[in-house]
Residue frames relative to the residue before (quaternion, step in Angstrom):
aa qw qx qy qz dx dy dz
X 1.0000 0.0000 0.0000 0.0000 0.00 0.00 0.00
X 0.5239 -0.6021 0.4757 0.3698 3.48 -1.26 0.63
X 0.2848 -0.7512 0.4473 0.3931 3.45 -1.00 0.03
X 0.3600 -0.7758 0.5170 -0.0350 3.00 -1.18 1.74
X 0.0777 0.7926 -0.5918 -0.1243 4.23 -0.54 0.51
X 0.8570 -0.1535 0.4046 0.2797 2.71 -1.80 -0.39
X 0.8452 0.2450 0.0345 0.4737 3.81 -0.14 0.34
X 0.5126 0.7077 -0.3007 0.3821 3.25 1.88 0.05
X 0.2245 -0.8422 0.4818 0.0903 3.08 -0.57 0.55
X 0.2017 -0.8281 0.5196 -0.0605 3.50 0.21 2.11
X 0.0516 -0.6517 0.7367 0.1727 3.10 -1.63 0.19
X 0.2922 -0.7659 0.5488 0.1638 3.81 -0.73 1.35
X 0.3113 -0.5598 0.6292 0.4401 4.25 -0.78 0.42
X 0.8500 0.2099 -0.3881 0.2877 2.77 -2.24 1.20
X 0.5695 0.3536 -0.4150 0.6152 3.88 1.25 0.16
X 0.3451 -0.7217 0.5728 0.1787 3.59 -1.36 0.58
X 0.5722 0.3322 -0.3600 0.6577 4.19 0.98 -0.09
X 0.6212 -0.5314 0.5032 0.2800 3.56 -1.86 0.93
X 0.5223 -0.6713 0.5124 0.1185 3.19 -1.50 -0.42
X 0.1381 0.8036 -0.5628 -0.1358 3.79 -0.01 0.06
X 0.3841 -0.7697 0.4887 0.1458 3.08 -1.56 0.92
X 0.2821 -0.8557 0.4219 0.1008 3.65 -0.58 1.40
X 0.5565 0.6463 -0.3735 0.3648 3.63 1.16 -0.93
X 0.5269 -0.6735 0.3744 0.3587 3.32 -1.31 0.38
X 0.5767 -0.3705 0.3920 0.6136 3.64 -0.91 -0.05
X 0.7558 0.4802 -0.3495 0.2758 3.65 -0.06 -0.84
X 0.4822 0.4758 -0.3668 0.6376 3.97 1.46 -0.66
X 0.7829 0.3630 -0.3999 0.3087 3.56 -0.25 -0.44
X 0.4951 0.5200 -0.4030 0.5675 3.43 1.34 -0.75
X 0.8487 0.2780 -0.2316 0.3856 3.43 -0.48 -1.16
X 0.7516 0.4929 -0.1728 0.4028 3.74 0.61 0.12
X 0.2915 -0.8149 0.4617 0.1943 3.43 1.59 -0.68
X 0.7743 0.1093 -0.2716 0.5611 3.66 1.28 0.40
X 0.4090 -0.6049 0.6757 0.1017 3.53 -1.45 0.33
X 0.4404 -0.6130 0.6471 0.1077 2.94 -1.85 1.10
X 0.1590 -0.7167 0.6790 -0.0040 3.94 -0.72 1.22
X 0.0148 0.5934 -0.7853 -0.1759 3.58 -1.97 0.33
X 0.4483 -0.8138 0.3168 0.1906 3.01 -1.13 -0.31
X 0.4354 -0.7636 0.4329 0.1998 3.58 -0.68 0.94
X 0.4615 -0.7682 0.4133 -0.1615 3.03 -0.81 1.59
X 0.1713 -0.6733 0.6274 0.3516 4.15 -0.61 -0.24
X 0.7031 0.4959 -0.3893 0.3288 3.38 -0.03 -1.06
X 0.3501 -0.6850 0.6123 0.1822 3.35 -1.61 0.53
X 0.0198 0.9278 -0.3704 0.0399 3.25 -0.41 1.74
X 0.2951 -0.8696 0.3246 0.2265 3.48 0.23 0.92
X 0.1514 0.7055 -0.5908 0.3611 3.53 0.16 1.96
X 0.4860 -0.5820 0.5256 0.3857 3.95 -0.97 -0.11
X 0.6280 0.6093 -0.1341 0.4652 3.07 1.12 -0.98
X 0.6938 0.2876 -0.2894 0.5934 3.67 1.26 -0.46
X 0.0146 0.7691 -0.6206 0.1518 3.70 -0.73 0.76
X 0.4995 -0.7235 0.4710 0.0714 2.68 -1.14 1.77
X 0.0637 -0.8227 0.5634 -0.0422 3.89 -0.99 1.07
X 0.0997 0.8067 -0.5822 -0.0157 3.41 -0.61 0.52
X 0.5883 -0.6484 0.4642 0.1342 3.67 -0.71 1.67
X 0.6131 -0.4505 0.5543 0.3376 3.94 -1.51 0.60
X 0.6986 0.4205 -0.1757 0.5516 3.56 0.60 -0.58
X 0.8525 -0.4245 0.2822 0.1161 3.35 0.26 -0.35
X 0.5755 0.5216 -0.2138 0.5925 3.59 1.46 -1.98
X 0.1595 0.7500 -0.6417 -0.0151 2.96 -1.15 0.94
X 0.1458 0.6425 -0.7493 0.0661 3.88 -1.46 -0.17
X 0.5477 -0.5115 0.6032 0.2732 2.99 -2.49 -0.83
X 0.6075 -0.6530 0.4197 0.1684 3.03 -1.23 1.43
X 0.0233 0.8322 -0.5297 -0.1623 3.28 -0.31 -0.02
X 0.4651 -0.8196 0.3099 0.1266 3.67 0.37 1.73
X 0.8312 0.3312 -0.2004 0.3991 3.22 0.85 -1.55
X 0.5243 0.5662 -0.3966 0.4973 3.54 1.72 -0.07
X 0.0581 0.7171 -0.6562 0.2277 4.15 0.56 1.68
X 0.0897 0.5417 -0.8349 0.0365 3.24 -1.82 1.06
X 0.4825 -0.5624 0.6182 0.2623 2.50 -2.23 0.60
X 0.0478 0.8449 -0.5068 -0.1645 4.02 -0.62 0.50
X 0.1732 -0.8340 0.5075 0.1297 3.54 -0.76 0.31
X 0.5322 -0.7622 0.3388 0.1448 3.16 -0.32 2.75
X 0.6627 0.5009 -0.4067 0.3800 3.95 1.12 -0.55
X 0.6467 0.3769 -0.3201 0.5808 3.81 1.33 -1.12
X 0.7800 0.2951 -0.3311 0.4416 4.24 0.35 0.00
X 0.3992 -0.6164 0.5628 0.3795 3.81 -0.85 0.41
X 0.1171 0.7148 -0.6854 0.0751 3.78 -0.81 0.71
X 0.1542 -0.7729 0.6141 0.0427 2.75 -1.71 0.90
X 0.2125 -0.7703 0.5223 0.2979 3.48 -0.39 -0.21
X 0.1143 -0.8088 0.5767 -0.0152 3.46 -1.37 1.11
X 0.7938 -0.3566 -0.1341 0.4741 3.14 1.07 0.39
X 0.4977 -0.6508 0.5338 0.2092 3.81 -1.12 -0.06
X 0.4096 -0.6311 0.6354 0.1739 3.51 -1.78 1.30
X 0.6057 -0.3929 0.5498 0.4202 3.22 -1.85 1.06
X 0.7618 -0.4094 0.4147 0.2829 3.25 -2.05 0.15
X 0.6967 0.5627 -0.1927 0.4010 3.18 0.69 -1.66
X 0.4415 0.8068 -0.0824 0.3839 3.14 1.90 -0.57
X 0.5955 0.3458 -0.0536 0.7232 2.98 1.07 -2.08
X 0.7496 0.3491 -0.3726 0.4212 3.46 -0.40 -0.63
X 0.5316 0.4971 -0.5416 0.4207 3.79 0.24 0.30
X 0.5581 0.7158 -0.1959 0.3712 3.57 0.89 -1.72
X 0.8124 0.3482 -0.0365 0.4663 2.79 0.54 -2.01
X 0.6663 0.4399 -0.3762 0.4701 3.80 1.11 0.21
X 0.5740 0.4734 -0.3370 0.5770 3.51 1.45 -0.38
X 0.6413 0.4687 -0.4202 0.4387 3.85 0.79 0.06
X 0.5457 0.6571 -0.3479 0.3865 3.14 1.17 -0.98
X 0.7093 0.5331 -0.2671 0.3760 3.20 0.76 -1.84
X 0.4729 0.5536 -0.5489 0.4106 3.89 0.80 -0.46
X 0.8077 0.4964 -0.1046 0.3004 3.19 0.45 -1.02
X 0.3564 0.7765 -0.3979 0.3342 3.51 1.30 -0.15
X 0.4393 -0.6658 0.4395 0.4130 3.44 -1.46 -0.72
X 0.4503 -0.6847 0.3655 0.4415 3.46 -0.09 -0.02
């Protein structure tokens, strides 16, 4: 498998909008797949959608609660580019929060 992190930014063959990768470094090591949402144009006004723009450039809006689980050997992925940290760690606290108690 390529090596895929956190914060990557994938494009999968046969989906036309990118991908951002949410799982930690450690699920992907120890598992061989990664959790993806997806990246979007449109500007959508949800907590849950959150704008991201890449070292490189690709930008759009995440769309948090739309997680899959994907596995990089049964899909061609690639990776094209990657969010700043501060980045991932936004994402990755608005995912969390789905998940909180109340």
């Amino acid at each position: 498998m390529k090596d895929f992190y956190q914060g990557d930014i994938i494009k999968i063959a046969g989906f036309g909008n990118l991908f951002l990768i949410v799982s930690k470094n450690s699920f992907i090591r120890e598992r061989q797949m990664f959790h993806v949402c997806p990246i979007v144009k449109a500007d959508l006004v949800n907590p849950m959608c959150i704008p991201v723009k890449g070292n490189e450039g690709n930008e759009g809006t995440a769309i948090c609660e739309e997680i899959k689980l994907i596995d990089p050997l049964a899909r061609n992925c690639s990776k094209v580019d990657r969010l700043n940290y501060w980045s991932v760690i936004n994402i990755s606290d608005a995912i969390q929060g789905m998940f909180e108690y109340d």
